[in-house]
C-alpha positions as CSV (number, residue, x, y, z in Angstrom):
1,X,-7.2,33.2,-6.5
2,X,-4.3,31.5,-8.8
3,X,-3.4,33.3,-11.8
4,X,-3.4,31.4,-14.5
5,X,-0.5,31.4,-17.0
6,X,2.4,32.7,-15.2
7,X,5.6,31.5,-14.2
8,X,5.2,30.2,-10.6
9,X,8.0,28.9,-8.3
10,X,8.7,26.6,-5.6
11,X,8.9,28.4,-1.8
12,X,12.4,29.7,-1.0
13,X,13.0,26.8,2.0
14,X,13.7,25.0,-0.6
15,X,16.8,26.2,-1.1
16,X,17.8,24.2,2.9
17,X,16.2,21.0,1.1
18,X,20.3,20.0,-0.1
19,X,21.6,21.0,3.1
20,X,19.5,19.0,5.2
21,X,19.3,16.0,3.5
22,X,23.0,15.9,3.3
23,X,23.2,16.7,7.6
24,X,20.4,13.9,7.5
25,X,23.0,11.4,5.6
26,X,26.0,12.3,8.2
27,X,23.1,11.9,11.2
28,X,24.5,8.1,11.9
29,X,28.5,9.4,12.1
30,X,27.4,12.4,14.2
31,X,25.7,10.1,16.4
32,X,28.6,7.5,16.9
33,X,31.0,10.7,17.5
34,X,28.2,11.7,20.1
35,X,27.9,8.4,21.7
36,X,32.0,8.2,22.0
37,X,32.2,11.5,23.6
38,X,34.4,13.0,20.6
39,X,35.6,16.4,21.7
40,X,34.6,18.4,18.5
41,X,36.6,21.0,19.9
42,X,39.8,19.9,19.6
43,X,39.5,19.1,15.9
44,X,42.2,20.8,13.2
45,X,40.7,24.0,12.1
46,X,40.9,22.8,8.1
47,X,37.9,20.3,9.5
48,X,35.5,23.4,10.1
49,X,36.4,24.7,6.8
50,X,35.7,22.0,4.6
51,X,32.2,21.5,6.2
52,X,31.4,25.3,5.8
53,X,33.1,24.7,2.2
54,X,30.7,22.1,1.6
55,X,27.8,23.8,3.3
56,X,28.0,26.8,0.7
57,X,28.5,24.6,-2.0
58,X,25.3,22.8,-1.6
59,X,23.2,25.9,-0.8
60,X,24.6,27.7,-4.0
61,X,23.4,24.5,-6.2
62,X,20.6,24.3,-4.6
63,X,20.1,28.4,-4.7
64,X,20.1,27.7,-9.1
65,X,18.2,24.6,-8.8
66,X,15.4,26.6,-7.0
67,X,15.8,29.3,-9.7
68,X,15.7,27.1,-12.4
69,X,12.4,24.9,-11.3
70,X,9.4,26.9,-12.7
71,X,5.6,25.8,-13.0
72,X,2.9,26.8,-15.3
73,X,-0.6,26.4,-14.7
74,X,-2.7,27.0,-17.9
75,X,-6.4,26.5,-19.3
76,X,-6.3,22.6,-19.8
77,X,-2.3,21.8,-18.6
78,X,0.0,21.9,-16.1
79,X,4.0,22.3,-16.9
80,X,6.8,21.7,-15.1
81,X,10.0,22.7,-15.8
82,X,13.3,22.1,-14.0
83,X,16.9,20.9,-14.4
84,X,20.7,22.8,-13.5
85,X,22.7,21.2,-16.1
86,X,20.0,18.7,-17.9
87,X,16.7,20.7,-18.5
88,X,13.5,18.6,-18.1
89,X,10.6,19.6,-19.0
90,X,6.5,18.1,-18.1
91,X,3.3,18.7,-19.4
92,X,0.2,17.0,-17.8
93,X,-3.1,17.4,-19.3
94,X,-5.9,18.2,-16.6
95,X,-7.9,15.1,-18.1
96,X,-5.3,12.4,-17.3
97,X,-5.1,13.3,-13.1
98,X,-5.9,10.7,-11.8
99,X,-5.4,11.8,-7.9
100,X,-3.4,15.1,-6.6
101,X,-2.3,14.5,-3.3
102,X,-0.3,16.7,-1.1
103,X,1.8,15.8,1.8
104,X,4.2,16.9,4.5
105,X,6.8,14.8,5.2
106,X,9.1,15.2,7.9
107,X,11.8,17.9,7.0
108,X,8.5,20.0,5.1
109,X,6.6,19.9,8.1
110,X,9.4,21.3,10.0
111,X,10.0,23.7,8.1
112,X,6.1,24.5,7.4
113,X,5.9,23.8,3.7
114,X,4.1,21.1,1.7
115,X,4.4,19.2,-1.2
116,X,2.4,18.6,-4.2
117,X,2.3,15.5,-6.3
118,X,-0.2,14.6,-8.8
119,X,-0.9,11.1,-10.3
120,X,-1.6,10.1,-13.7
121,X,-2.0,6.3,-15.1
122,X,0.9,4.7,-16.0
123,X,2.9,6.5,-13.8
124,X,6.6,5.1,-12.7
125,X,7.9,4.8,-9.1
126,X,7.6,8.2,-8.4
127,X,4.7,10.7,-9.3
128,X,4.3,12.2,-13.1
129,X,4.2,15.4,-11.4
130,X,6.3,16.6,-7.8
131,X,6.5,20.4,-6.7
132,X,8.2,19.5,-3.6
133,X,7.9,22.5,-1.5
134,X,5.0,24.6,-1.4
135,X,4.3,26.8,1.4
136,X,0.7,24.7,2.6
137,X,-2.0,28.0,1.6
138,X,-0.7,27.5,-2.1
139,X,-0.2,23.8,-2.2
140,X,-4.0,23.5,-1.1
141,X,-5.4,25.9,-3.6
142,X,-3.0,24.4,-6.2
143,X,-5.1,21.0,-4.9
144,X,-8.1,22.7,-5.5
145,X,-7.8,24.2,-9.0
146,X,-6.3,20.8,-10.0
147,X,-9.4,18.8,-8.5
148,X,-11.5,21.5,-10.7
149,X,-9.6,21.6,-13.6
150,X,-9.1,17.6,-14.5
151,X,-13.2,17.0,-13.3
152,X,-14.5,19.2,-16.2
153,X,-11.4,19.0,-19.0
154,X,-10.9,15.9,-20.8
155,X,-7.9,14.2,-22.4
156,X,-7.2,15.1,-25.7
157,X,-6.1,11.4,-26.3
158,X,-9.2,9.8,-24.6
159,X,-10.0,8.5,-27.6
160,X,-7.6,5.7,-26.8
161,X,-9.8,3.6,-24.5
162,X,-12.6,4.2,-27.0
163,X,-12.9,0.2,-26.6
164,X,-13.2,-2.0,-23.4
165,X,-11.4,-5.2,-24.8
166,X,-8.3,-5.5,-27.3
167,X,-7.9,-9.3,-27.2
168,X,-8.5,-12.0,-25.4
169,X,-5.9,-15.3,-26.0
170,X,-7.1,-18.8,-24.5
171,X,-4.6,-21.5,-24.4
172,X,-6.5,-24.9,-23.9
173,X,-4.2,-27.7,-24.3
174,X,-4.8,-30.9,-23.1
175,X,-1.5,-31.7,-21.8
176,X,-0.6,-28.7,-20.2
177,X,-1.9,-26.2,-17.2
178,X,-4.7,-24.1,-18.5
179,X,-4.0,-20.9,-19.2
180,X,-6.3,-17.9,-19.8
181,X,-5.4,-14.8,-19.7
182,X,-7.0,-11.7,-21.2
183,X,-5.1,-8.6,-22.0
184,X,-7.6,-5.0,-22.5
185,X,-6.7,-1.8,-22.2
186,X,-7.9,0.3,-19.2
187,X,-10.7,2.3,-19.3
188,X,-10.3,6.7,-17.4
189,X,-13.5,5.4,-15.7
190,X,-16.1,2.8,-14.8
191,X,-18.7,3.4,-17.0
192,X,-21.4,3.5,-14.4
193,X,-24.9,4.3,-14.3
194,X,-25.0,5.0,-10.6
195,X,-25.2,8.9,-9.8
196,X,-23.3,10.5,-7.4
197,X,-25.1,12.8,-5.0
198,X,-23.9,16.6,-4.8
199,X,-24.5,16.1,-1.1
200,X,-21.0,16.6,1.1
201,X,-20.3,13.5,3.0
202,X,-17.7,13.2,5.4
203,X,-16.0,10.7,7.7
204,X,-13.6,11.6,10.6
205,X,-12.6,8.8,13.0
206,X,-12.3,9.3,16.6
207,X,-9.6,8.4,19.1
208,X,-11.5,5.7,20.6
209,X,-11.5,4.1,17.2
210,X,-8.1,4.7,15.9
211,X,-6.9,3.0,19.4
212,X,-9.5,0.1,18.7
213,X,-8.0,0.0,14.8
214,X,-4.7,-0.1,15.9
215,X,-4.8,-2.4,18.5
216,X,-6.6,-5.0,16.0
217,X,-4.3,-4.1,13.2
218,X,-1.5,-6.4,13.7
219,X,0.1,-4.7,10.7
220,X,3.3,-6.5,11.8
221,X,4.6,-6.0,8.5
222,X,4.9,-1.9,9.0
223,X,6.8,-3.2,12.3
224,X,9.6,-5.2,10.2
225,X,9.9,-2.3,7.8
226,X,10.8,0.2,10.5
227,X,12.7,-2.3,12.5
228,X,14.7,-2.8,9.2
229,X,14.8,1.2,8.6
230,X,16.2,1.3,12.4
231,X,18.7,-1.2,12.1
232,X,20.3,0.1,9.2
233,X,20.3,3.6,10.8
234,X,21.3,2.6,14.2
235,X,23.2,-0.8,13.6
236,X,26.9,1.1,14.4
237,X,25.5,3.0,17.5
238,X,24.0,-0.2,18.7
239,X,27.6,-1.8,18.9
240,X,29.0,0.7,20.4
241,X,27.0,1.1,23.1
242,X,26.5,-2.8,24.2
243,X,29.5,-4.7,25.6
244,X,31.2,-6.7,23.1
245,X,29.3,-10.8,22.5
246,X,26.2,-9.0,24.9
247,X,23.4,-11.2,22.9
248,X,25.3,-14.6,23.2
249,X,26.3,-13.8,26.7
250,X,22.7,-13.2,27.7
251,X,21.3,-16.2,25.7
252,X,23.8,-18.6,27.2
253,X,22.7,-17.2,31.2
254,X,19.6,-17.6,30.8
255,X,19.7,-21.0,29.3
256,X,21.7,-21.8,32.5
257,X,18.4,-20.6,34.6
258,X,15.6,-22.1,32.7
259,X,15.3,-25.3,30.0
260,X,15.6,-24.1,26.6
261,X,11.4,-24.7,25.6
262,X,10.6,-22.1,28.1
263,X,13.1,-19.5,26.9
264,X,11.8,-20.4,23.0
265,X,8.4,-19.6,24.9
266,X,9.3,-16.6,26.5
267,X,11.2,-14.9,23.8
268,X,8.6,-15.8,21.5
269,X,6.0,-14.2,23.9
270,X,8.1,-10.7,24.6
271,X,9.0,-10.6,20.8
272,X,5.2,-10.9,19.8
273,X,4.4,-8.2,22.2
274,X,6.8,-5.9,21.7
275,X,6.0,-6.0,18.0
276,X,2.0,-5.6,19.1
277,X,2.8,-2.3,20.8
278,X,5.1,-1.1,18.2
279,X,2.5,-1.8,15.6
280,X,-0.1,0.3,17.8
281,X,2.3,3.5,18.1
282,X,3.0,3.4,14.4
283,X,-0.9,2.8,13.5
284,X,-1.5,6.0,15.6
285,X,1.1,7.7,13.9
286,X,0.4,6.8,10.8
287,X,-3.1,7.7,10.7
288,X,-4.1,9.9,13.8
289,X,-6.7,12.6,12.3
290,X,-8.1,10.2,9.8
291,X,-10.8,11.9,7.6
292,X,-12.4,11.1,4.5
293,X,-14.7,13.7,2.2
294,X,-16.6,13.2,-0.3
295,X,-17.8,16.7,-2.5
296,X,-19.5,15.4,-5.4
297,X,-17.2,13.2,-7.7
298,X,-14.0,14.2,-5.8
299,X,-13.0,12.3,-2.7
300,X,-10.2,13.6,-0.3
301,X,-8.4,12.1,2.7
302,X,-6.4,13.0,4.9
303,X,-4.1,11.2,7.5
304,X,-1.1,11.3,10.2
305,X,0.6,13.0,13.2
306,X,4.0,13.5,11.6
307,X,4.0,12.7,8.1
308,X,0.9,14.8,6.9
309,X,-1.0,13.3,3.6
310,X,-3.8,14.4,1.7
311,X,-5.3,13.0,-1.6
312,X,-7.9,14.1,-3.6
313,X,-9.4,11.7,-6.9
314,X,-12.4,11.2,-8.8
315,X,-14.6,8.6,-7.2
316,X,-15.7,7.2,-10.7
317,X,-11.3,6.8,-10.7
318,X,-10.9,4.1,-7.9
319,X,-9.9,0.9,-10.0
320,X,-11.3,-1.6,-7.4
321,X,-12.2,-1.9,-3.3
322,X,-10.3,-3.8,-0.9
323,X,-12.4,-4.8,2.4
324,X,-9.9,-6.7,5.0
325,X,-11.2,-8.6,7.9
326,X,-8.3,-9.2,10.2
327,X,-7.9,-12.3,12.9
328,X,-9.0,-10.1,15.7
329,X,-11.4,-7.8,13.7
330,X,-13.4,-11.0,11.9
331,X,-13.9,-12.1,15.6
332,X,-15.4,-8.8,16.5
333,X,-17.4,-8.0,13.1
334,X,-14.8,-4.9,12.2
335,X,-13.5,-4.5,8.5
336,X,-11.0,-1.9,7.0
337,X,-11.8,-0.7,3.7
338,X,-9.2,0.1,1.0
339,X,-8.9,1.9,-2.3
340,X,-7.0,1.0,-5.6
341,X,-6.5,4.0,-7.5
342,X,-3.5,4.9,-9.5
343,X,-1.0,6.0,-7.4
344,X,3.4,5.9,-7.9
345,X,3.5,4.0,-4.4
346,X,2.2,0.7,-6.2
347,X,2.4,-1.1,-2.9
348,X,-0.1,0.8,-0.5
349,X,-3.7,0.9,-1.1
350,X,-5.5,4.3,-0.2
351,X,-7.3,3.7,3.4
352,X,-11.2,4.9,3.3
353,X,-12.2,3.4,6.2
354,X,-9.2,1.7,8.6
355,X,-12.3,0.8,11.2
356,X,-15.9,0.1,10.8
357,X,-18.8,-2.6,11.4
358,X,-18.6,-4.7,8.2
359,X,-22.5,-4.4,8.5
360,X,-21.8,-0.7,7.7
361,X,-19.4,-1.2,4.9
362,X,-22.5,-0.8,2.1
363,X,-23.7,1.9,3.5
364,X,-20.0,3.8,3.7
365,X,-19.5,2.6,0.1
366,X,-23.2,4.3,-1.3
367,X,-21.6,7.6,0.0
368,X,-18.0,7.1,-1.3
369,X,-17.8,4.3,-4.1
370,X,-21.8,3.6,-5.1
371,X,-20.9,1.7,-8.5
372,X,-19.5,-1.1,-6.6
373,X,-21.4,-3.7,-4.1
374,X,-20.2,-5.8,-1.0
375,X,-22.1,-8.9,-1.2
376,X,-22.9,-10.9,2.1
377,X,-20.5,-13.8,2.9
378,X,-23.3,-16.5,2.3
379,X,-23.8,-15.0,-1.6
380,X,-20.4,-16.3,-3.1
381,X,-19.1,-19.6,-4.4
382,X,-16.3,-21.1,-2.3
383,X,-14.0,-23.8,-3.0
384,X,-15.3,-27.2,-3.4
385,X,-14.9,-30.0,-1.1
386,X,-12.0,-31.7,-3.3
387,X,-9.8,-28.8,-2.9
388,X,-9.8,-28.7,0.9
389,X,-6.2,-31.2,-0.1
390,X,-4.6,-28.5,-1.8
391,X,-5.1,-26.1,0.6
392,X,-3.4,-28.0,3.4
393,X,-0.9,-30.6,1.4
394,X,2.1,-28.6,0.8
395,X,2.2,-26.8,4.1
396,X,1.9,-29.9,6.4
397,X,4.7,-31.5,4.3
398,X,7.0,-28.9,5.1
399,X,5.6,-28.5,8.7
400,X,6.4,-32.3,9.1
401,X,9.8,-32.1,8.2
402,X,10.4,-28.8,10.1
403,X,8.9,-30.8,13.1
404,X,11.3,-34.0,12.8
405,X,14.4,-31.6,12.2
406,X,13.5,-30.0,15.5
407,X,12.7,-33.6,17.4
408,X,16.0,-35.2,15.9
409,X,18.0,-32.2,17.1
410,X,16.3,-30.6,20.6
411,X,15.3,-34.8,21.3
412,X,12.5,-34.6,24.1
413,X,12.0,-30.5,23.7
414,X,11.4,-30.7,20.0
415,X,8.6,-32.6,20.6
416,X,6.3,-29.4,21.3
417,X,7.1,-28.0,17.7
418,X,4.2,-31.2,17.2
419,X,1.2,-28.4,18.1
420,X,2.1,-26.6,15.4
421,X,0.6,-29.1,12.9
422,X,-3.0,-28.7,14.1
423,X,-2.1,-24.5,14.1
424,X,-2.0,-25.2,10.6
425,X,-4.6,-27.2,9.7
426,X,-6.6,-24.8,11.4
427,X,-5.2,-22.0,9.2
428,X,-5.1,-23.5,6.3
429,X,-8.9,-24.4,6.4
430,X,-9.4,-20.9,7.8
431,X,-8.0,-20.3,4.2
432,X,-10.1,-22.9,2.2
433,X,-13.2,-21.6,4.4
434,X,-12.5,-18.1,3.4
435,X,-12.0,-19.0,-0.6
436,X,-15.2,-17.7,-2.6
437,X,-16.4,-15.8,-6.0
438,X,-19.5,-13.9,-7.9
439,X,-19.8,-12.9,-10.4
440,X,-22.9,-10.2,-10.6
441,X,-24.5,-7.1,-12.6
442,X,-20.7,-6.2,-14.0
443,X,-19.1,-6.4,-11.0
444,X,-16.6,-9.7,-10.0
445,X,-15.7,-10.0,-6.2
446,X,-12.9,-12.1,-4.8
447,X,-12.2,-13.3,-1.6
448,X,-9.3,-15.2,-0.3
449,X,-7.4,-15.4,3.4
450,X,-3.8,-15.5,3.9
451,X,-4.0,-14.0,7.5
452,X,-6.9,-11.7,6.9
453,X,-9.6,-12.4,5.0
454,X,-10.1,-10.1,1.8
455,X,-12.5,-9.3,0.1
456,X,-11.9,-7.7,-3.8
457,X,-14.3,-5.8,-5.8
458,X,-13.8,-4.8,-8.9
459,X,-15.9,-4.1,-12.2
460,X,-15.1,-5.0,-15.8
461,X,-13.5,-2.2,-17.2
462,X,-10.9,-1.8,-14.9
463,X,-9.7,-5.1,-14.8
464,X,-6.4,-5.2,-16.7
465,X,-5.9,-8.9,-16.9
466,X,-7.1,-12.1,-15.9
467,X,-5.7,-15.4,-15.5
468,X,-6.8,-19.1,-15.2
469,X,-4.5,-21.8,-14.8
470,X,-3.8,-25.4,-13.0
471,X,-1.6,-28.1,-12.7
472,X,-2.2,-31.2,-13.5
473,X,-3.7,-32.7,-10.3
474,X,-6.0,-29.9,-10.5
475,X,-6.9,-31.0,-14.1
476,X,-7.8,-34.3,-12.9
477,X,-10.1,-32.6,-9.6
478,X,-11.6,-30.1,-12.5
479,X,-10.2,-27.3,-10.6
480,X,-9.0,-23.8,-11.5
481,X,-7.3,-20.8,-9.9
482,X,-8.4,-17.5,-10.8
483,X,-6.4,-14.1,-10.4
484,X,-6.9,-10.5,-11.7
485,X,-4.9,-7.2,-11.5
486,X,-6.2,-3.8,-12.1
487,X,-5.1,-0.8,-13.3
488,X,-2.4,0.9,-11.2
489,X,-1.7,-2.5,-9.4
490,X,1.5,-4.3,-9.1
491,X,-0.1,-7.6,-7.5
492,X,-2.8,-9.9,-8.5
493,X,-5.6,-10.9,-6.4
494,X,-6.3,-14.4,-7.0
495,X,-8.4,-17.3,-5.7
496,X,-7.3,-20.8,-5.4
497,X,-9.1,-24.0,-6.7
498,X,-12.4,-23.2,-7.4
499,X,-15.1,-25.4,-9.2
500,X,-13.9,-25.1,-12.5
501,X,-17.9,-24.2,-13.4
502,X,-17.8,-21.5,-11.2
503,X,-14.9,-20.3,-12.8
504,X,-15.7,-20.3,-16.7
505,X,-18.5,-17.9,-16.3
506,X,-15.8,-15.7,-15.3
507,X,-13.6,-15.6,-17.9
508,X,-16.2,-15.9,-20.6
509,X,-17.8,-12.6,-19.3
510,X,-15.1,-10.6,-19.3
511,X,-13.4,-12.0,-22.8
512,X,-16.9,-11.4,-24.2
513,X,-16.7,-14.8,-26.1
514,X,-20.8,-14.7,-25.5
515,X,-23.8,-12.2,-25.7
């Protein structure tokens, strides 16, 4: 049971936290000594001193830091107060969480604590709230009380998104792109008439499934982004350990053995399969014992083998859905299903689902997220014939010059870079295919294709802004391109040269122009 206004403090590992980050900093050095067979031995005995200097340093700093950091959990707030030199001091008001998630990263797993952020809106890069070390009994219960506490308080300045819509500016000129865009202020909640059953659901996914989702995933961008963390980390060990000019020597002997379109070929091949089984070990990693609750309005999930996270948020709180049909996945009927809520990592949706039968993607949502509605493919509005040339125009321009740059350069060889022009028009009428919009019962859904195709789902009140515009060829074809961001969102999720009827509806519903 958590007493409620008293001091409370952070667990005493943190006091290693400083220490530990600043070994983790000299990891790369250590290494490179490691890897030159350094004899640590024979180093001048002032060396030794001057890290055990610095060692006690750091741990008495980090000793007043931990005393200074205090917490207090009262009837309707939460405050945080922390600072050596510069004292800082946060309140959060129960009403304004948003999500309270706790996670164990690396070093707190280790060392078997947790940590505790919770999410408000308009928070910055990192959460409004961080008590970084927790040991995990308390951080849960903290969870807990939180999840209570902000689903019966209110926020005292509620008041604020009394209205749905502030103001809505159209700029129609008749030599110029159309612009539209509509600014509102964002609602605590869909106002929604669906309610939510007391009845506990819950999701777990199994191993057969998180090998299926992983192996579907091509998430090749979580592949650059550790190869880039890697490379940075590893880049002066790498060089010490190869020969000096190893790449160049290996590229120009195996030229020597094979013509150069079957070493593009083969390269090409090993690259895109080492990436493939990179990109399953991290998906596994990343979200090996998936599982998703639902306990009235609160939702929780939980994911991963060595970074541990956990979130907890209001249902009626997700800002808008997120269903992604990959290449592989569309082929096989499988979907993942994402979450928008307000969150400091801006750039990572919350996973509900990473694998399921898109035919059961309603039937997941009625438990989770029931104000919203996937509509079949065959219900939207897609592009109309006439834009099928804006799809593809640009990218078969640059295609065709990247292809005669590689023919005036390789000669005979560069004549294969010719199959990728129908590659492309294939993809890029996957993407006109794929383009579609409704507009039903308060609810807009968007669906576009870059690789995947996406779906978007999102209701009135948390749409943030919208935007029309086109360019002057599209004037002329009396097409528009329609984008909208919600809440908690740093991207916009727009559809490409639609029928400009299709489109008006839109914008007139949500800037309320007509009753």
């Amino acid at each position: 049971m958590i007493k409620m206004n008293e001091r409370r403090t952070l667990h005493p590992i943190y006091i290693l936290f400083g220490l530990l980050q600043t070994i983790r900093g000299f990891l790369p050095f250590i290494l490179i000594g490691l890897v030159k067979g350094t004899d640590w031995t024979g180093l001048n005995w002032y060396w030794y001193a001057g890290a055990a200097a610095l060692a006690v340093v750091i741990l008495v700093f980090s000793f007043l830091e931990w005393r200074s950091f205090g917490f207090w959990l009262e009837e309707d707030r939460i405050i945080i107060r922390k600072g050596l030199l510069l004292r800082d001091e946060k309140t959060i008001y129960y009403g304004r969480i948003h999500s309270v998630n706790v996670e164990q990263p690396l070093i707190q797993r280790l060392l078997g604590v947790a940590q505790v952020k919770i999410e408000t809106p308009g928070g910055n890069k990192k959460a409004d709230g961080i008590l970084p070390a927790l040991s995990v009994k308390e951080a849960n219960d903290i969870q807990l009380m939180l999840r209570k506490q902000a689903n019966t308080k209110t926020e005292p300045t509620s008041d604020v998104f009394a209205d749905a819509t502030e103001a809505a500016e159209i700029d129609m000129p008749a030599d110029r792109p159309l612009i539209v865009k509509i600014n509102e202020k964002p609602l605590m909640a869909a106002p929604s008439k669906v309610e939510v059953s007391s009845e506990i659901r819950s999701v777990t996914l199994k191993p057969v499934q998180l090998f299926q989702a992983a192996a579907t995933s091509t998430n090749f961008g979580l592949v650059a982004a550790f190869l880039a963390g890697l490379y940075s980390f590893a880049d002066d060990i790498i060089n010490q350990l190869l020969p000096d000019h190893f790449f160049e020597t290996m590229v120009e002997d195996s030229s020597s053995l094979m013509p150069g379109y079957i070493l593009i070929v083969m390269v090409g091949v090993a690259v895109i399969g080492f990436a493939w089984l990179l990109s399953v070990l991290l998906y596994v990693l990343k979200y090996s014992g998936f599982s998703v609750k639902r306990d009235g309005r609160q939702i929780s999930v939980s994911y991963g083998l060595l970074e541990k996270k956990s979130f907890v948020f209001d249902s009626k709180k997700v800002q808008a859905v997120i269903v992604n049909e990959g290449l592989l996945r569309q082929i096989f009927g499988y979907a993942e299903i994402q979450l928008q809520i307000v969150s400091s990592d801006k750039k990572e949706q919350l996973m509900l689902h990473p694998f399921l039968k898109r035919s059961k993607v309603q039937s997941l949502l009625n438990d989770f997220v029931p104000q919203v509605t996937l509509p079949s493919n065959t219900d939207l509005t897609g592009a109309p014939k006439r834009a099928l040339l804006y799809y593809v125009r640009i990218e078969l321009l640059l295609a065709l010059v990247a292809c005669s740059a590689l023919i005036v350069f390789l000669k005979t060889d560069g004549l294969w870079s010719l199959l990728l022009i129908p590659l492309l028009l294939w993809w890029r009428r996957s993407c006109y295919v794929a383009a579609g919009v409704k507009l039903a019962d308060g609810q807009l859904t968007l669906r576009n294709r870059f690789i995947s195709r996406t779906t978007y789902l999102i209701r009135r009140p948390q749409i943030v802004t919208m935007r029309v515009n086109r360019s002057k060829g599209q004037q002329r074809k009396q097409l528009l391109t329609l984008s909208v961001r919600a809440l908690g969102s740093p991207f916009e999720y727009k559809v490409t040269c639609l029928d400009r009827k299709d489109v008006e509806p839109v914008w007139r519903w949500y800037s309320r122009s007509q009753d």
